[in-house]
MMTF fields as JSON, N, C-alpha, C and O atoms, coordinates in Angstrom:
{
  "mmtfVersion": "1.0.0",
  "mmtfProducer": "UNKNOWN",
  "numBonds": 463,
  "numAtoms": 464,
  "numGroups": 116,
  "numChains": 1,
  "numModels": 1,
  "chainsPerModel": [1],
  "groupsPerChain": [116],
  "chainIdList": ["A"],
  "bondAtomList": [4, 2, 8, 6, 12, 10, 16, 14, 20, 18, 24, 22, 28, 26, 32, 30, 36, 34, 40, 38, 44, 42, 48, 46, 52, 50, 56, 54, 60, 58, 64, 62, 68, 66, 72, 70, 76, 74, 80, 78, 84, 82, 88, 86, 92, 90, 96, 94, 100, 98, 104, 102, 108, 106, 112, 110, 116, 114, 120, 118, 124, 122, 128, 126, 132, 130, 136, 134, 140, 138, 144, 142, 148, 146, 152, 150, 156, 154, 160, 158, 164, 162, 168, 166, 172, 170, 176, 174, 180, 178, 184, 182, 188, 186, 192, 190, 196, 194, 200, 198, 204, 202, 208, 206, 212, 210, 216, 214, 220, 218, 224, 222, 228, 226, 232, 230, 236, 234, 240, 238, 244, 242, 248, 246, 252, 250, 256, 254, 260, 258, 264, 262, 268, 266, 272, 270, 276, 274, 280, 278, 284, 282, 288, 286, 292, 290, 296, 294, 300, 298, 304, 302, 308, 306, 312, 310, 316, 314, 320, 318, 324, 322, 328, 326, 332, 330, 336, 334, 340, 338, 344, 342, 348, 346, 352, 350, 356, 354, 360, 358, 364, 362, 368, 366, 372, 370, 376, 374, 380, 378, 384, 382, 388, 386, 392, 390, 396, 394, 400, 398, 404, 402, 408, 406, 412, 410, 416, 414, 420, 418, 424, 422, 428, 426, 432, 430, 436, 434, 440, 438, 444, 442, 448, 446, 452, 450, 456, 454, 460, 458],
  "bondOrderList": [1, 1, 1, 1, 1, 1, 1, 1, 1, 1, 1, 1, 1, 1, 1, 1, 1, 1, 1, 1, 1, 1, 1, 1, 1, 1, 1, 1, 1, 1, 1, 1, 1, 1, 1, 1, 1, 1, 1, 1, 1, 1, 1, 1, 1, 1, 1, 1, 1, 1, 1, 1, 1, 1, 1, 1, 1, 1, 1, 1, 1, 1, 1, 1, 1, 1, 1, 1, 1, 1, 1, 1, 1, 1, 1, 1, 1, 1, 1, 1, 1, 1, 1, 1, 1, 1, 1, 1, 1, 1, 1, 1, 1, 1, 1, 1, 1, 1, 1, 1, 1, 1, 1, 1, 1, 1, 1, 1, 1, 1, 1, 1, 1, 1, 1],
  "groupList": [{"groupName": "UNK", "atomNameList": ["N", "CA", "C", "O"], "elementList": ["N", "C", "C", "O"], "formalChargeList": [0, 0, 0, 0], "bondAtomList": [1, 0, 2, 1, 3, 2], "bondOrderList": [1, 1, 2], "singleLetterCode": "X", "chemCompType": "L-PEPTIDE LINKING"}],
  "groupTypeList": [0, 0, 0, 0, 0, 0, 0, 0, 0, 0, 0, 0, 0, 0, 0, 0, 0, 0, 0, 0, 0, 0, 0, 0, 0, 0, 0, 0, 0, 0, 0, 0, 0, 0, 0, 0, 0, 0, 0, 0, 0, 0, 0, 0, 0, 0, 0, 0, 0, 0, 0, 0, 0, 0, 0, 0, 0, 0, 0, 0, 0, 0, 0, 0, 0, 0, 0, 0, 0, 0, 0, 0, 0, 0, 0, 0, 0, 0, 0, 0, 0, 0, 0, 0, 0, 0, 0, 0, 0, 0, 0, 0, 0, 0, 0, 0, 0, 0, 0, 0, 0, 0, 0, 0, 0, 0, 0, 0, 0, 0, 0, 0, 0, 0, 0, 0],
  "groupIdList": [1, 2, 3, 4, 5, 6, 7, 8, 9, 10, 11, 12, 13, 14, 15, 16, 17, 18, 19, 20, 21, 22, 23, 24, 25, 26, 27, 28, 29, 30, 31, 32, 33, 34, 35, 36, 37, 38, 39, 40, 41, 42, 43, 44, 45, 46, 47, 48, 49, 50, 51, 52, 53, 54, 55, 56, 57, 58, 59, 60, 61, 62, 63, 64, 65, 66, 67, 68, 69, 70, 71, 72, 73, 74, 75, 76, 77, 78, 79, 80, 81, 82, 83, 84, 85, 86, 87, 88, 89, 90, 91, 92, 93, 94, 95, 96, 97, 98, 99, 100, 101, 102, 103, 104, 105, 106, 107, 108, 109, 110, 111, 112, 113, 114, 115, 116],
  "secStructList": [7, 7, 7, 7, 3, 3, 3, 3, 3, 3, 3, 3, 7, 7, 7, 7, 1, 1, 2, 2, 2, 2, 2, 1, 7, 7, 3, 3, 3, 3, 3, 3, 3, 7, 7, 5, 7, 7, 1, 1, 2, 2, 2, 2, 7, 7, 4, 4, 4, 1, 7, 7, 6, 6, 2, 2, 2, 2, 2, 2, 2, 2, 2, 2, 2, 1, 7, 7, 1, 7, 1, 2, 2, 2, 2, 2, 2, 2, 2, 6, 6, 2, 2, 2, 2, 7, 1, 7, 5, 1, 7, 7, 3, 3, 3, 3, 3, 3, 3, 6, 7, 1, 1, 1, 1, 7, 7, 1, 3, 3, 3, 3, 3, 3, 3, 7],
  "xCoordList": [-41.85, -40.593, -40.838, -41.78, -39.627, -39.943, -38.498, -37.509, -38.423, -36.942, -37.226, -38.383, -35.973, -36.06, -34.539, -33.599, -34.944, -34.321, -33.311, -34.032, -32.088, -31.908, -31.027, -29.943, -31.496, -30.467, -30.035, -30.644, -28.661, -27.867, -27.287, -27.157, -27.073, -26.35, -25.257, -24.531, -24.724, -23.369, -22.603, -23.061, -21.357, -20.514, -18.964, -18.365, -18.697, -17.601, -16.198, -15.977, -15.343, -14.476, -12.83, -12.194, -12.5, -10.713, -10.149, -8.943, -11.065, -10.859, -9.924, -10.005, -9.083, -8.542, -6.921, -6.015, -6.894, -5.506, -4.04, -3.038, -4.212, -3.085, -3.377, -4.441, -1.965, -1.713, -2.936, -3.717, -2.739, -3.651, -4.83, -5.19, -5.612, -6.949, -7.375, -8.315, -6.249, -5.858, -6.134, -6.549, -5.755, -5.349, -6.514, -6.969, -6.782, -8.082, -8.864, -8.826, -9.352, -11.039, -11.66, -10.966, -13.094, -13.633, -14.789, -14.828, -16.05, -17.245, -17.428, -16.87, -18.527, -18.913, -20.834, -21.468, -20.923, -22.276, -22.523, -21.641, -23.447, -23.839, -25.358, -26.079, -25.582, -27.557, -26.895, -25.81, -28.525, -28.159, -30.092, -31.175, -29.569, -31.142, -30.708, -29.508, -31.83, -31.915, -33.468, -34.508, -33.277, -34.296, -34.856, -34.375, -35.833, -36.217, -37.942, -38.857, -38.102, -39.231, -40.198, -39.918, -40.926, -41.873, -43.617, -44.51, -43.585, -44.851, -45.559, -46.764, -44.638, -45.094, -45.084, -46.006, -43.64, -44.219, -45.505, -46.256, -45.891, -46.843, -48.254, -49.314, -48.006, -49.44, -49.176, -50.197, -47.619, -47.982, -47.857, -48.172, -47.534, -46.716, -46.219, -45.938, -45.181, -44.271, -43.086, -42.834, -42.059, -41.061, -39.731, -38.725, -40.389, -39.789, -39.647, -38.68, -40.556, -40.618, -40.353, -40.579, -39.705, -38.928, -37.327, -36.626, -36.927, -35.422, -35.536, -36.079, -34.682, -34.536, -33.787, -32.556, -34.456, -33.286, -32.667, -32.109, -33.039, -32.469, -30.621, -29.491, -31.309, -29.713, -28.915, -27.692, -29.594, -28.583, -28.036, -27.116, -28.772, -27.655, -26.993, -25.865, -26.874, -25.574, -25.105, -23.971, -24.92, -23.74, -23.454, -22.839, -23.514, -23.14, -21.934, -20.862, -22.484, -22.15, -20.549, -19.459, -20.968, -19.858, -18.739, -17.584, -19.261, -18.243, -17.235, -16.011, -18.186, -17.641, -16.391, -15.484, -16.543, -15.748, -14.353, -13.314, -14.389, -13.69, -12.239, -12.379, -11.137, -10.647, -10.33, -9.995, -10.542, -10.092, -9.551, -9.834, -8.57, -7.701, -8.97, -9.153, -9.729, -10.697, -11.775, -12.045, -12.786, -14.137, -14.924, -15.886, -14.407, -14.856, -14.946, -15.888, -13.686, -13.578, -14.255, -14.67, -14.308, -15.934, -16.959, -17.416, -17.467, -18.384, -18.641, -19.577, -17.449, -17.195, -17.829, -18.645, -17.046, -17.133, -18.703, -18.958, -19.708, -20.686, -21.868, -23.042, -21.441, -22.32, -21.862, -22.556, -21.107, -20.756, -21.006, -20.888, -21.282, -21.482, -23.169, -23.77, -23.801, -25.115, -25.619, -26.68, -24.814, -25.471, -25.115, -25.643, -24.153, -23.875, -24.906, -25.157, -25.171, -26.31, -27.611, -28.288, -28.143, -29.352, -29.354, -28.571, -30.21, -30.471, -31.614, -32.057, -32.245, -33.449, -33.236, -34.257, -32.093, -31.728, -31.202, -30.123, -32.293, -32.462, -31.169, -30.576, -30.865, -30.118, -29.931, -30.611, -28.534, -28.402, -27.317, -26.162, -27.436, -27.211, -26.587, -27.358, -25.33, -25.009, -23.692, -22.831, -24.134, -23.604, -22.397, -23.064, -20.968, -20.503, -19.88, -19.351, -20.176, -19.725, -18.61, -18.962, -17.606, -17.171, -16.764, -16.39, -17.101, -17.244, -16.441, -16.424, -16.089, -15.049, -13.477, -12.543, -13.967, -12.422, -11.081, -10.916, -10.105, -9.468, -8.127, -7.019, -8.942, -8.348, -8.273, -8.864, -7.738, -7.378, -8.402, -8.169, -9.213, -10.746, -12.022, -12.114, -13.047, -13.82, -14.67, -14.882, -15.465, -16.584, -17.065, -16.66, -17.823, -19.287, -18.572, -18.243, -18.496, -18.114, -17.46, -17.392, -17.081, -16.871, -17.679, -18.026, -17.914, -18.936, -18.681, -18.223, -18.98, -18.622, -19.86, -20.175, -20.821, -21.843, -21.179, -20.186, -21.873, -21.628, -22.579, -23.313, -22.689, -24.787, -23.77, -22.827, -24.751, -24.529, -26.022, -26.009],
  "yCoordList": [6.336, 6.736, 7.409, 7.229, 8.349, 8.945, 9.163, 8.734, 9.801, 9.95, 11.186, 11.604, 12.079, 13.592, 13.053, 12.311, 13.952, 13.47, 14.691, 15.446, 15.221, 16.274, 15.771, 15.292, 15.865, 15.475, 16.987, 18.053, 16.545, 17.026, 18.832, 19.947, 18.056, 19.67, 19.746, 18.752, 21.261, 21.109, 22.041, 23.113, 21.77, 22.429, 23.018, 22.073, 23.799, 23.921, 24.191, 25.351, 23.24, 22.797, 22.276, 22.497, 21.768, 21.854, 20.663, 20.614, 19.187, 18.092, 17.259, 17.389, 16.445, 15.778, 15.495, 16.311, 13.884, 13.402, 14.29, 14.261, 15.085, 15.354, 16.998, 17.601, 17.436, 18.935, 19.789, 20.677, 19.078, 20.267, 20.928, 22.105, 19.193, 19.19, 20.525, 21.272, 20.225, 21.197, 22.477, 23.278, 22.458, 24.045, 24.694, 25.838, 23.665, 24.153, 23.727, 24.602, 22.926, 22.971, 22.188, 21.918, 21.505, 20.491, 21.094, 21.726, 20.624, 20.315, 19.048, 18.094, 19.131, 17.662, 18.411, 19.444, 16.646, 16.598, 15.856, 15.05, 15.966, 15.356, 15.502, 16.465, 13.76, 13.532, 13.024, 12.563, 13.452, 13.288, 12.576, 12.973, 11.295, 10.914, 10.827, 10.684, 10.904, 11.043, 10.535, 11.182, 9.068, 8.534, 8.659, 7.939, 9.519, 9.92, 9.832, 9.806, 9.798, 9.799, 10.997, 12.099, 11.008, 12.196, 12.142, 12.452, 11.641, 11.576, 12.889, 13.035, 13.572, 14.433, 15.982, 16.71, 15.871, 17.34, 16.8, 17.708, 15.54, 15.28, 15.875, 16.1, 16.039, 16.308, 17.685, 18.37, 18.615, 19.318, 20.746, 21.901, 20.459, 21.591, 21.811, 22.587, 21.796, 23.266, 22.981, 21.98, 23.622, 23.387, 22.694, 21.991, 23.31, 22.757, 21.257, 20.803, 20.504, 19.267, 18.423, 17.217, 19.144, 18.398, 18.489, 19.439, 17.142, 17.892, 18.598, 18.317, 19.964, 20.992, 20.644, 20.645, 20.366, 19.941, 21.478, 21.467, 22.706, 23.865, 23.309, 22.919, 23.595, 23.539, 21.888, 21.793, 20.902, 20.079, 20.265, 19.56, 21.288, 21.706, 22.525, 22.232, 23.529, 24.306, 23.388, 23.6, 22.422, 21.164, 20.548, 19.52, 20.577, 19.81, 20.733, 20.479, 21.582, 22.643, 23.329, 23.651, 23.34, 23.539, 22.709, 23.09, 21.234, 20.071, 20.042, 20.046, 20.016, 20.424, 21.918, 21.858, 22.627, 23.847, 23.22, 23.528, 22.413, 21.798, 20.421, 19.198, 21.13, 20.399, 18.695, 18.166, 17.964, 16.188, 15.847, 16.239, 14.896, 14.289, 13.326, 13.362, 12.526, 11.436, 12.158, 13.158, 11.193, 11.196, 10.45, 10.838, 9.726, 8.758, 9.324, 9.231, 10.571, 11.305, 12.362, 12.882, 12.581, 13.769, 13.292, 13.734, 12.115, 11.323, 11.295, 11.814, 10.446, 10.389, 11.541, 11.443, 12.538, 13.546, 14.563, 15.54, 14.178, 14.679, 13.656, 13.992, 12.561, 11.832, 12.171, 13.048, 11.828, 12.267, 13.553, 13.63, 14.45, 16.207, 15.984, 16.712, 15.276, 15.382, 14.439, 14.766, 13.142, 12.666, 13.198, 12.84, 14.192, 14.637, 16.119, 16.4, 16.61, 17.805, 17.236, 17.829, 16.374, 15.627, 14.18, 13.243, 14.449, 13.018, 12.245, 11.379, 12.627, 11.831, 11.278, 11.239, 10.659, 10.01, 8.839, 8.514, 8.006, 6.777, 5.948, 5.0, 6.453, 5.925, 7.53, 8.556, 7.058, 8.31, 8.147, 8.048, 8.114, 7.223, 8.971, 9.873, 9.011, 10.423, 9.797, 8.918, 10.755, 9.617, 11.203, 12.095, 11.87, 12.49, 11.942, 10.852, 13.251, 12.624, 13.615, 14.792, 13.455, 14.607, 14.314, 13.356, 15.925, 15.191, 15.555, 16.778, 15.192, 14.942, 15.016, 15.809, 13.414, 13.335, 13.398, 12.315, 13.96, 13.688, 12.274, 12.269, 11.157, 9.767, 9.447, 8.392, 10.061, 9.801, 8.835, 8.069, 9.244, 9.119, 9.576, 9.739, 9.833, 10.398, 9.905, 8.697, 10.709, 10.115, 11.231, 12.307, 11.174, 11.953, 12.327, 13.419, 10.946, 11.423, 10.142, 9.024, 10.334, 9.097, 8.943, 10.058, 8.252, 8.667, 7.666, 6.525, 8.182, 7.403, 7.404, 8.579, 6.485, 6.31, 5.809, 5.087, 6.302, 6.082, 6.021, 6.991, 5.146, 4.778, 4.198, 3.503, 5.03, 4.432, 4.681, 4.343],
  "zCoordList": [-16.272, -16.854, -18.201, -18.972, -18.336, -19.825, -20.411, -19.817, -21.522, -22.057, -22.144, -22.093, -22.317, -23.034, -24.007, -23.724, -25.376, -26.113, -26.523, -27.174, -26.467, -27.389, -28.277, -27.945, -29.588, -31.069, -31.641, -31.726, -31.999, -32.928, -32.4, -32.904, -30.935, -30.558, -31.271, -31.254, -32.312, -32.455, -32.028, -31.634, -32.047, -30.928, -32.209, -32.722, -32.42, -32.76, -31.873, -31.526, -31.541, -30.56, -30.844, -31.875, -30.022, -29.997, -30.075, -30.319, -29.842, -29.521, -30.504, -31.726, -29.92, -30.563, -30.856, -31.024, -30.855, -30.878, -31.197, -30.482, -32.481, -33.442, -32.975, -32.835, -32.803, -32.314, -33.392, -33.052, -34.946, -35.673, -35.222, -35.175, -34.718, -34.574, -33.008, -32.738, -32.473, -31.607, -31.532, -30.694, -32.756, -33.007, -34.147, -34.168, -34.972, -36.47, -35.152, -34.287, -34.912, -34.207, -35.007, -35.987, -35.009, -35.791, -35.083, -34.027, -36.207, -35.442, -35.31, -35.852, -34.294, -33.44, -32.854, -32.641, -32.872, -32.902, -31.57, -31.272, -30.809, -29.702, -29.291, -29.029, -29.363, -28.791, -27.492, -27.138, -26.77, -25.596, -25.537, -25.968, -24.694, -23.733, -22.962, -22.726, -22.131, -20.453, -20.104, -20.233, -19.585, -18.949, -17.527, -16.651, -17.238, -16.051, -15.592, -16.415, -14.217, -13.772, -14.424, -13.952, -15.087, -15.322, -15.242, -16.031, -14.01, -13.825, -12.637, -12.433, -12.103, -10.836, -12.495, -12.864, -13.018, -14.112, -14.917, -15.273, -15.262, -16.654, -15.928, -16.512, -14.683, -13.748, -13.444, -13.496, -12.995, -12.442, -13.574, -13.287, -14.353, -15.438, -15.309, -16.223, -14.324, -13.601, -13.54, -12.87, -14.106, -14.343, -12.957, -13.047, -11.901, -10.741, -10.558, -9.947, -11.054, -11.182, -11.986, -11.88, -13.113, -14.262, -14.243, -13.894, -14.75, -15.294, -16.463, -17.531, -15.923, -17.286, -18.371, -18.391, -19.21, -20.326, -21.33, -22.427, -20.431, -21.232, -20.084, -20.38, -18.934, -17.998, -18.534, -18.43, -18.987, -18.979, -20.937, -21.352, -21.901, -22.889, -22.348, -22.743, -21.581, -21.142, -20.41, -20.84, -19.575, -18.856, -20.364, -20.082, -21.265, -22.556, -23.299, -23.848, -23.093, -23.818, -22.872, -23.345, -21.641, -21.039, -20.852, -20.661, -20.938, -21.508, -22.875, -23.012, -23.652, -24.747, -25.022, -25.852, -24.499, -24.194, -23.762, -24.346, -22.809, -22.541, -23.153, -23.165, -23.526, -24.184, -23.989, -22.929, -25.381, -24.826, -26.089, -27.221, -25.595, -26.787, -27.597, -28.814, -26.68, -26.729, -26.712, -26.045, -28.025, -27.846, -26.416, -25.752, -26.341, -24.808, -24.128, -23.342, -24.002, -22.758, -22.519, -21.483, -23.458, -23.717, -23.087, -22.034, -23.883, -23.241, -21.88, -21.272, -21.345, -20.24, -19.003, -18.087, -19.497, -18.252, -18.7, -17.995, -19.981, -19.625, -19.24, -19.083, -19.134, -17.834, -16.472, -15.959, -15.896, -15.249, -14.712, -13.489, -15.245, -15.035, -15.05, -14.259, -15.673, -15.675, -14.398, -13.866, -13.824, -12.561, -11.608, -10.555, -11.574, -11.068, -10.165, -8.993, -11.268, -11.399, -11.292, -10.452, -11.805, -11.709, -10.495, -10.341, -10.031, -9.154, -9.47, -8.716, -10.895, -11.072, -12.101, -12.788, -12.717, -13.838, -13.72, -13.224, -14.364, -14.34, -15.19, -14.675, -16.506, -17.379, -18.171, -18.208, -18.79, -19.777, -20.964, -20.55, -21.961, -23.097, -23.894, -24.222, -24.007, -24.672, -26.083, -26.066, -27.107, -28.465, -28.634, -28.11, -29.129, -29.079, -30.707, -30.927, -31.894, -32.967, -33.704, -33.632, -34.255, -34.712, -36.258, -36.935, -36.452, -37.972, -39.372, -39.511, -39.937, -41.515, -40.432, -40.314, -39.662, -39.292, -39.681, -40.243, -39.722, -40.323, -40.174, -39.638, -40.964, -40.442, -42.322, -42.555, -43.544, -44.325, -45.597, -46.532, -45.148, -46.334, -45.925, -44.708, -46.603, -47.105, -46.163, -46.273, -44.879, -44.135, -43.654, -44.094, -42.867, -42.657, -41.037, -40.573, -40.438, -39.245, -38.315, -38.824, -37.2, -36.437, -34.892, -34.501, -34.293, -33.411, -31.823, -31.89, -30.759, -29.772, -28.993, -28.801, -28.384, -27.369, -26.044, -25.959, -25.099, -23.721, -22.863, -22.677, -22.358, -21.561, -19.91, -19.532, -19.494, -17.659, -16.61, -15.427]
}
């Protein structure tokens, strides 16, 4: 088993509760692991035998495009989109953060994980 790790995709997007957020857009941050068999690519090089982790940032990326009131639901539907596309994923642990929320003080960001 191995992980592929991608940190700190960011996405500038539409998400969120309150019509504004709607409408201004926020950035948001999203790591993604993905625990998978990698013992047939560690031998063979060849890309046929790995999961691509270029195609599963565009399934991230095309999620994200995608409008949600909820961070969860973000979450949600890019597991989902990735076991979907992948059949060699063992576990997949995706963290969706968005950031200088606007929830009436001063923070960095708020953040939601989702592992299945």
């Amino acid at each position: 088993m191995g992980l592929i790790q991608i940190e700190s995709m960011e996405f500038y997007a539409y998400h969120g509760h309150f019509k504004e957020e709607q409408i201004v857009g926020n950035r948001f941050l999203v790591d993604l692991t993905i625990e998978t068999d990698m013992q047939m690519p560690a031998k063979s090089d060849n890309l046929k035998d790995a999961l691509n982790y270029q195609v599963a940032y565009n399934l991230v990326k095309e999620q994200m495009q995608t409008n949600s009131h909820l961070l969860e639901h973000i979450a949600g539907r890019i597991l989902d989109t990735l076991y979907h596309h992948f059949h060699t994923i063992k576990k997949a642990t995706v963290k969706v953060s968005k950031m200088n929320p606007p929830m009436g003080g001063k923070m960095d960001r708020v953040s939601v994980t989702l592992s299945r």
